[in-house]
Structure formats: structure tokens, C-alpha cells
N, C-alpha and C positions, 0 to 999 in steps of 0.2 A: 435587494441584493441577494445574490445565489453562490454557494458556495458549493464544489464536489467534495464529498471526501471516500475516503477508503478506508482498511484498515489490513497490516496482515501482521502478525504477529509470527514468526520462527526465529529460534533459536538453535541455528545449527554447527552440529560436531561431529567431522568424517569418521572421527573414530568408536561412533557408532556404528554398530551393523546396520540396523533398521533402516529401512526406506521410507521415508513418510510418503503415503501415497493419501488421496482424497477424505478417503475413510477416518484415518487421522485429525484430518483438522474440524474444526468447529466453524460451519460455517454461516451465515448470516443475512438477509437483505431487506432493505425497505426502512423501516421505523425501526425491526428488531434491529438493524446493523446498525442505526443511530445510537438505539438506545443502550447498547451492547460497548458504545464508542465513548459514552457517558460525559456526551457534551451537549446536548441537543438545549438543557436551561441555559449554558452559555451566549448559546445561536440564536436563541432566542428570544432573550433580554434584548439583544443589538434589532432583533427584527430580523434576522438572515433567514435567508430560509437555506435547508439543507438538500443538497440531490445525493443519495449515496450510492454505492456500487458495492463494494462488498465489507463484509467482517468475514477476514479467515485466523485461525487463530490455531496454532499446537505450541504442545508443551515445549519446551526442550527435548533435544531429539536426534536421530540421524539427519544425513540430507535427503535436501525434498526429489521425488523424483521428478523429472524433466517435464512430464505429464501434467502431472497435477499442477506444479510451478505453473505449464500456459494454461491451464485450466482458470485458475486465480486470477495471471494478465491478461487475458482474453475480458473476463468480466471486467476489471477494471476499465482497460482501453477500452471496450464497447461504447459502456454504458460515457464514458468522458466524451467518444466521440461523438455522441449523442448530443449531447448537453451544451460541449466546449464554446455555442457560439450565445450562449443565456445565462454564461457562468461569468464572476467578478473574481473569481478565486477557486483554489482549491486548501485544502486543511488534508494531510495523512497522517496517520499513526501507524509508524512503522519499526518494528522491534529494530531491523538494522543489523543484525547477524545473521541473517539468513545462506543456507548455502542450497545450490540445485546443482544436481548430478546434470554432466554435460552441459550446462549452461556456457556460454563463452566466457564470460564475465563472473560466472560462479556465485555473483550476489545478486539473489531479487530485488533489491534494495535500487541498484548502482545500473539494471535492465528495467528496470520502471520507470526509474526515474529519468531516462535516458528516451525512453519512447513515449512517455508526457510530453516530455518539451519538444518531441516531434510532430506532435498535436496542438497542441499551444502558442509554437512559437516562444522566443526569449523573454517576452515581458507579459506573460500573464503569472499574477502572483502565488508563489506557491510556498506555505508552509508545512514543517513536517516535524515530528516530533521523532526522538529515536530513544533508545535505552541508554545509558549511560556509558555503556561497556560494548555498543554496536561499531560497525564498522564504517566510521567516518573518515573519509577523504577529501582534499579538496576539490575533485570531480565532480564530487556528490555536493557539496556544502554550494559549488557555484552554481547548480542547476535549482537551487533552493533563493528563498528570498529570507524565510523565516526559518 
């Protein structure tokens, strides 16, 4: 069994000045982005094996520029489209308040998730974790299984 996962971590507030642009975030791939994801003894205990695509990760912050944002989904969706037809699943950890300047949708959260299940189809299964205080909808909750 092969799982993808991702990871992007922003917490964003327009009433900051700052732009979070690439520099800003912490980014990650391969075993560091597993390990960085601190699940990999989970996934492994089951026997799963992991494909990952990226750890991006800033503090709390302004919003993200436009840029950087497809910088981040570009990696994700690559690397999925890649994969999407060897994978049983996918697993995100995703803070869930994010915001991107100019985005349509304004949440990276709610445009990921929306062009996964463009690549996937409705029924491949998708869990996601979010913060507790992120921004959930039922948009988002239906494009999720977990």
C-alpha cells in the first residue's frame, strides 16, 4: 500500500504588512519532508509505504504571495500527478488558515484541495488534518474522507 502525503503549514492575517514570499517558508522534500511530518513510525508499523511531495511550513504571518502559493501547488500536484495511479491514498497536514494574495478562493487550503480531486477523481481516499481554529467548510470537509 502507497500513501502521498504533503504538508503546508500558514497561518495567515491580512492585517499584516509582510508578504510571505519563498524565502519565508521552510521548505522540505524526500525523507526530510517525512520526517519533518513526524509520521513515518506510524506508516510504518501498517507496512505503508510513504511518497511525499513537499513540507512547506511559516510561522504565522502576512499573506502568502501569489507566487510562492503556485510555487508550493505546482510541487504538490506534480509530484500527485506522478504517483496518482500507484497510490491507495493520500494523508495532508494542513494548518487550514492560510491566505494568498489574489488567489480566487483566497485559501490554499480550499485550491488544493479542489485540484486533488481533479486528479483523483471522487473516490480516492483522502485524509487531512487541519488546526483547530483553521478554516473549515463544508466544501472542504466533502472533498475529504478523513
Amino acid at each position: 500500500m502507497k500513501v502521498f502525503v504533503a504538508h503546508l503549514t500558514a497561518e495567515c492575517n491580512e492585517h499584516i504588512s509582510h508578504v510571505v514570499n519563498l524565502d519565508d517558508f521552510h521548505l522540505l522534500y524526500g525523507e526530510d519532508c517525512i520526517n519533518a511530518m513526524h509520521i513515518k513510525d506510524i506508516f510504518d508499523d501498517k507496512k505503508i509505504e510513504l511518497i511525499p511531495s513537499i513540507y512547506a511550513s511559516v510561522h504565522p504571518n502576512g499573506m502568502i504571495q501569489k507566487e510562492t502559493f503556485d510555487f508550493i501547488a505546482k510541487e504538490i500536484l506534480n509530484v500527485l500527478k506522478k504517483c496518482v495511479h500507484e497510490i491507495d491514498g493520500i494523508y495532508l497536514q494542513f494548518h487550514g488558515a492560510s491566505g494568498v494574495k489574489n488567489l480566487y478562493c483566497v485559501s490554499g487550503e480550499h485550491y488544493l484541495l479542489n485540484e486533488i480531486r481533479k486528479i483523483t477523481g471522487k473516490y480516492m481516499p483522502i485524509a487531512m488534518i487541519m488546526d483547530p481554529h483553521g478554516n473549515l467548510t463544508k466544501e472542504l470537509a466533502d472533498k475529504t474522507n478523513i
